[in-house]
C-alpha positions as CSV (number, residue, x, y, z in Angstrom):
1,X,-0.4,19.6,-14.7
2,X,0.1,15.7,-14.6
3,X,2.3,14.4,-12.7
4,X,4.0,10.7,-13.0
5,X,2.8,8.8,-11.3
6,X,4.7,6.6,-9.4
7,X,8.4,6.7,-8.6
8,X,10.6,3.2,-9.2
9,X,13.9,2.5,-7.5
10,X,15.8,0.0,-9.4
11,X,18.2,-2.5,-7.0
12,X,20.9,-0.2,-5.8
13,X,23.2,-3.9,-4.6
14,X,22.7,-7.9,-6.2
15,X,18.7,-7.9,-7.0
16,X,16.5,-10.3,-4.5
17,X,13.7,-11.7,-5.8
18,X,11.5,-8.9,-3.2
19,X,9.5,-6.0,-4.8
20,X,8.2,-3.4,-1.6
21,X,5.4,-0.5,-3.0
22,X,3.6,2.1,-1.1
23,X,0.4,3.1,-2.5
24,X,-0.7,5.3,-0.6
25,X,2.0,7.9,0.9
26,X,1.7,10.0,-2.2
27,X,1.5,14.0,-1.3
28,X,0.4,15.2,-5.1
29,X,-2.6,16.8,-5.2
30,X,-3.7,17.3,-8.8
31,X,-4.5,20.5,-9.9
32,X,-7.7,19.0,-11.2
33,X,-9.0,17.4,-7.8
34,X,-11.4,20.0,-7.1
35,X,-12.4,18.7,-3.7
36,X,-15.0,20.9,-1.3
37,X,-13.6,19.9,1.9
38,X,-10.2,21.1,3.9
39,X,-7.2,19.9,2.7
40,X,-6.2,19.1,6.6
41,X,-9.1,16.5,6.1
42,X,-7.8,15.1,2.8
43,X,-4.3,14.8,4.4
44,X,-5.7,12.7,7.3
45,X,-6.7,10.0,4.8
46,X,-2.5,9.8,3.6
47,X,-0.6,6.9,4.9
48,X,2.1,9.4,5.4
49,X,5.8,9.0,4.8
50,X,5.8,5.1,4.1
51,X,7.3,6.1,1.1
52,X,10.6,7.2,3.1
53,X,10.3,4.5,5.5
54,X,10.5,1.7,3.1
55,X,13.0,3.6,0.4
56,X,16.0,1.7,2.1
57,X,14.6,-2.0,0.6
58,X,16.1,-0.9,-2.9
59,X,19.2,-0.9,-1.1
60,X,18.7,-4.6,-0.2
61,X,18.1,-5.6,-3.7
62,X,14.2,-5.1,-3.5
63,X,12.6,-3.0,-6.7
64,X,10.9,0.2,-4.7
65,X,7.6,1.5,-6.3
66,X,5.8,4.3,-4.4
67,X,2.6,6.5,-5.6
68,X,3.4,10.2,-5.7
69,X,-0.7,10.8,-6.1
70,X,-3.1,11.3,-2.9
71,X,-4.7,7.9,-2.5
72,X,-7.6,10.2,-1.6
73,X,-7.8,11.2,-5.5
74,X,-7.7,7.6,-6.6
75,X,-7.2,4.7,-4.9
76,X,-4.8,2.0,-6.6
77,X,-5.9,-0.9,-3.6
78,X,-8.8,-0.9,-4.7
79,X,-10.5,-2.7,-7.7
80,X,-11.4,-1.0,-10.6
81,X,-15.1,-1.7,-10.9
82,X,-15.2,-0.9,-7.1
83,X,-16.6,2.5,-7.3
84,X,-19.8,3.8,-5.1
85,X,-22.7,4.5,-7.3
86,X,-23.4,7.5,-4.9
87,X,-20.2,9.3,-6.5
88,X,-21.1,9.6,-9.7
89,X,-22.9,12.1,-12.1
90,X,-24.7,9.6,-14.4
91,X,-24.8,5.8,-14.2
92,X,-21.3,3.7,-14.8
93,X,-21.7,2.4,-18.8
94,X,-20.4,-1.1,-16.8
95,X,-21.6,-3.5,-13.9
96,X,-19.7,-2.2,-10.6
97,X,-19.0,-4.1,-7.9
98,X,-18.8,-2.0,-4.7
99,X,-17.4,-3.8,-1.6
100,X,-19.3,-2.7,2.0
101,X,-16.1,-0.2,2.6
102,X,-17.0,1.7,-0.8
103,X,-20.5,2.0,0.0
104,X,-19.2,3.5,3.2
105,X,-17.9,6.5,0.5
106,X,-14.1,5.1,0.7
107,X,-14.0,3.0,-2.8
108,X,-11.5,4.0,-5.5
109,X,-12.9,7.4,-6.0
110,X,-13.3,8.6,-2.3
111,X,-16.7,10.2,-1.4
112,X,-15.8,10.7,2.2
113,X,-13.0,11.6,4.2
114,X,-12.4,9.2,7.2
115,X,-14.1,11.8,9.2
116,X,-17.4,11.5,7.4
117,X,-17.1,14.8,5.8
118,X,-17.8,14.8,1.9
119,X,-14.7,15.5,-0.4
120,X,-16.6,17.0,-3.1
121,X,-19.1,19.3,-3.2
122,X,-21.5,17.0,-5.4
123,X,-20.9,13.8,-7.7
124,X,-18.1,13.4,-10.3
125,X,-18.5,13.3,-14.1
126,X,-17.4,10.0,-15.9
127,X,-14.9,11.2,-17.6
128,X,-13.6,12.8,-14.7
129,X,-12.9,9.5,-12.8
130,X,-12.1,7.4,-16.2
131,X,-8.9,10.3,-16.4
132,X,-7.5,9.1,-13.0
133,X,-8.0,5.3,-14.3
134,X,-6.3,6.2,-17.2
135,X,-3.7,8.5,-16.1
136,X,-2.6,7.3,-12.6
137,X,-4.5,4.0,-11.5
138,X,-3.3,1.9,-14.7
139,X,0.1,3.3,-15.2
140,X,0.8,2.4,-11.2
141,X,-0.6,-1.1,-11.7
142,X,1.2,-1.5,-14.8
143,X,4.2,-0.7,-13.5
144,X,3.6,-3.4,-10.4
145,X,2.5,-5.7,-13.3
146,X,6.0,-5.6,-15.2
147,X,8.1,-5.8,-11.6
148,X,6.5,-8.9,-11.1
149,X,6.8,-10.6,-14.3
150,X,10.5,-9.2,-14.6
151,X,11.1,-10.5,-10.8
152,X,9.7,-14.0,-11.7
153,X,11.3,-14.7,-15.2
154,X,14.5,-13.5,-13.5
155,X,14.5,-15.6,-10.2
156,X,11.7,-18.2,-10.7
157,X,9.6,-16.6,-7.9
158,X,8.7,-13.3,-6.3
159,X,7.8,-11.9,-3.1
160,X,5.9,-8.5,-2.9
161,X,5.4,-6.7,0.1
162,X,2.6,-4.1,-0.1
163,X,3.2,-1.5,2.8
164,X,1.0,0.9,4.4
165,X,0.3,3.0,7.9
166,X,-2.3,2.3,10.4
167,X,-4.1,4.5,13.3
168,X,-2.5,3.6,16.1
169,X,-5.9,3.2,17.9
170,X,-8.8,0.9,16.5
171,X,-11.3,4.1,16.8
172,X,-11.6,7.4,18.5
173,X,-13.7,6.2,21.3
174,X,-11.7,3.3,21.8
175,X,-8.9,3.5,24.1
176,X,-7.0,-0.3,22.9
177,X,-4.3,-0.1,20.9
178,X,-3.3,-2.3,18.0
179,X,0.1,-3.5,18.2
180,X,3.2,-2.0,15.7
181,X,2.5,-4.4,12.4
182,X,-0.4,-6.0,11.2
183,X,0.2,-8.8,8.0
184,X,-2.4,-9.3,5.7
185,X,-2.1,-12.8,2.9
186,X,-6.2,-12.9,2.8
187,X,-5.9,-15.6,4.9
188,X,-3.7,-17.4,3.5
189,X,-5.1,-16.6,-0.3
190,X,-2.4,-14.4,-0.9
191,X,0.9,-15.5,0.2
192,X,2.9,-19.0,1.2
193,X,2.1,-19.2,5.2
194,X,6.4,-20.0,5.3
195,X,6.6,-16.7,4.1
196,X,4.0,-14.9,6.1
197,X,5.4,-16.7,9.0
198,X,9.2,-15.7,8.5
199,X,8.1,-12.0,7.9
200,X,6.0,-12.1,11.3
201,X,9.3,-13.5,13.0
202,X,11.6,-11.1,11.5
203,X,9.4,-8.2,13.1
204,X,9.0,-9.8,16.6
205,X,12.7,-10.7,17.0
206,X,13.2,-7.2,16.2
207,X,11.3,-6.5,19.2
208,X,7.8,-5.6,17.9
209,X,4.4,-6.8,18.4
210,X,3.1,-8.6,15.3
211,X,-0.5,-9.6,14.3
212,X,-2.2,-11.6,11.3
213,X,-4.7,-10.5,9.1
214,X,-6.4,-8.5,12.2
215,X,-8.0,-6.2,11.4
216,X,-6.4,-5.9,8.0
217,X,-6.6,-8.7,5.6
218,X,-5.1,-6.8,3.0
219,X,-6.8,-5.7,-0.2
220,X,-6.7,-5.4,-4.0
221,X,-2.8,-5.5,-4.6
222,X,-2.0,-8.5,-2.7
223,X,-5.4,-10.4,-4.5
224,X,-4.6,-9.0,-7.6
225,X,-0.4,-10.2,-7.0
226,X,-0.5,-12.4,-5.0
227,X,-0.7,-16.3,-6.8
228,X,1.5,-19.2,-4.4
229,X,0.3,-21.4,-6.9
230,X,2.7,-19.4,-9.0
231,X,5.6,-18.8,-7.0
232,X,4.2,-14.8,-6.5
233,X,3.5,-14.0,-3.0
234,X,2.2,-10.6,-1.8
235,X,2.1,-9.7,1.7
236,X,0.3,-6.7,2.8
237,X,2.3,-4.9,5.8
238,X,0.3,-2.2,7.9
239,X,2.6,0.1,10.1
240,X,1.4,1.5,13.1
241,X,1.9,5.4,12.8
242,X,2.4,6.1,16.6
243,X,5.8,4.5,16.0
244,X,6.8,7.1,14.0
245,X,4.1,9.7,13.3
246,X,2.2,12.8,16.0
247,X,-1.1,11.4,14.0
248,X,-3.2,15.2,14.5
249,X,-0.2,17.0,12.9
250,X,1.3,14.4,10.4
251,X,4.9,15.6,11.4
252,X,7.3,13.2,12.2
253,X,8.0,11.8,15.7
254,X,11.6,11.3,17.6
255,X,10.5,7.7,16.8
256,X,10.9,7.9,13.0
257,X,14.6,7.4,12.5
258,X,14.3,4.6,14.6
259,X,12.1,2.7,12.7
260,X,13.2,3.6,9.5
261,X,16.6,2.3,10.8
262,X,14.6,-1.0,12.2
263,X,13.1,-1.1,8.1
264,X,16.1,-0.9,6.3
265,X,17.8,-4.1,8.7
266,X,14.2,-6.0,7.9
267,X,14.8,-5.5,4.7
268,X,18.6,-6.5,4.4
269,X,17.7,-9.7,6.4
270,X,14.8,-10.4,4.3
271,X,16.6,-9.7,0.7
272,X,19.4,-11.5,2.1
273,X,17.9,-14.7,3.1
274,X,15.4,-14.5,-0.2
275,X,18.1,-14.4,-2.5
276,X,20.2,-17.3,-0.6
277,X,16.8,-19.8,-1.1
278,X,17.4,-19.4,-4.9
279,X,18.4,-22.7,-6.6
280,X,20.8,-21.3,-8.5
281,X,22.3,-19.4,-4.8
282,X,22.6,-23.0,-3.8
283,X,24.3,-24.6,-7.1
């Protein structure tokens, strides 16, 4: 069965110029991902419930898209041509251009879970992987595509904030732990530092602890988006899941409403003061 692949959630109150996705919370499995290790494994590699967390920004104004596919079946931050050689059956008919972390086996077809252990018994057909391009990986970047264009004919700019989840410690054998968001603009590649800056504010009068581009730069959708040049800023925002999330079993935490609560006030105040900045809000 195929399953859409994304969900969209249209401005439920006066749009802002603010699109929010979620890549990676997706909880589809395809009935064709015919992976060889546990699925407990598989799930680990979810950034789970962002989806739920960040819902309340179409609420705002903000245009809501969120993957329902695992990111462990194909990974939309990620390039296309970023695939590991090691995965496939037969050589790619095209040059590839694998970044370190994909020749570590986590590229847009996964080879390993973050564990180390394989996800599939042996390596994938072509056709196989061009499928999830073609069914799930384009139609999510197309629809990202079209929210931005729509968001910047309508409102002259646009502001996209790409959201994931975070281990709340750096590694297992490290005890430090990294503080509750972590803003990636590629050093400042991505996004207008004003807008970086007032996001990072935002969260730490909120009472959080906020860093930049440590240890999370951010990735394909904010390079690929993400043109100041142009008016389009993309911000990559990682959560850190021991605010809301037991990270062994994946179930929720007393913390969860809270910070879903905390999200849907960033997001007010952010729509908010986005749409108030327009020209025409101050004509």
């Amino acid at each position: 069965m195929t399953h859409h692949p994304f969900t969209l959630l249209e401005p439920a109150s006066s749009p802002a110029p603010l699109i929010v996705d979620s890549p990676h919370s997706g909880r589809v499995y395809p009935d064709d991902f015919d992976f060889e290790c546990s699925f407990d494994a598989l799930r680990q590699t979810e950034d789970s419930y962002v989806d739920e967390l960040v819902a309340s920004a179409a609420q705002a104004g903000a245009t809501v898209i969120t993957a329902q596919f695992a990111r462990s079946y194909i990974d939309v931050n990620r390039a296309e041509d970023d695939i590991d050689p090691a995965v496939l059956a037969s050589p790619w008919p095209a040059p590839l251009q694998p970044t370190d972390r994909t020749l570590q086996g986590l590229g847009l077809v996964r080879r390993l879970c973050k564990s180390g252990v394989p996800v599939y018994r042996g390596p994938l057909p072509i056709a196989e992987i061009r499928k999830r391009i073609d069914e799930y990986y384009r139609p999510y970047h197309l629809a990202l595509e079209q929210a931005v264009v729509r968001c910047a004919a309508q409102f002259g700019e646009c502001y996209l904030i790409d959201c994931h989840s975070m281990p709340g410690q750096s590694s297992e054998r490290s005890a430090a732990r990294r503080p509750d968001f972590v803003l990636g603009d590629r050093l400042g590649e991505s996004s207008d530092p004003s807008f970086t800056g007032r996001v990072c504010t935002l969260l730490r009068e909120m009472g959080y602890t906020v860093a930049l581009n440590d240890p999370y730069k951010g990735v394909e959708i904010v390079r690929r988006y993400g043109q100041p040049a142009k008016a389009r800023h993309a911000l990559q925002l990682e959560i850190n899941r021991r605010l809301y999330l037991n990270e062994k079993t994946l179930e929720k935490s007393a913390g969860f409403a809270r910070l879903q609560a905390d999200l849907a006030l960033f997001f007010r105040t952010l729509a908010g003061e986005l749409a108030r900045q327009l020209p025409m809000a101050a004509e």
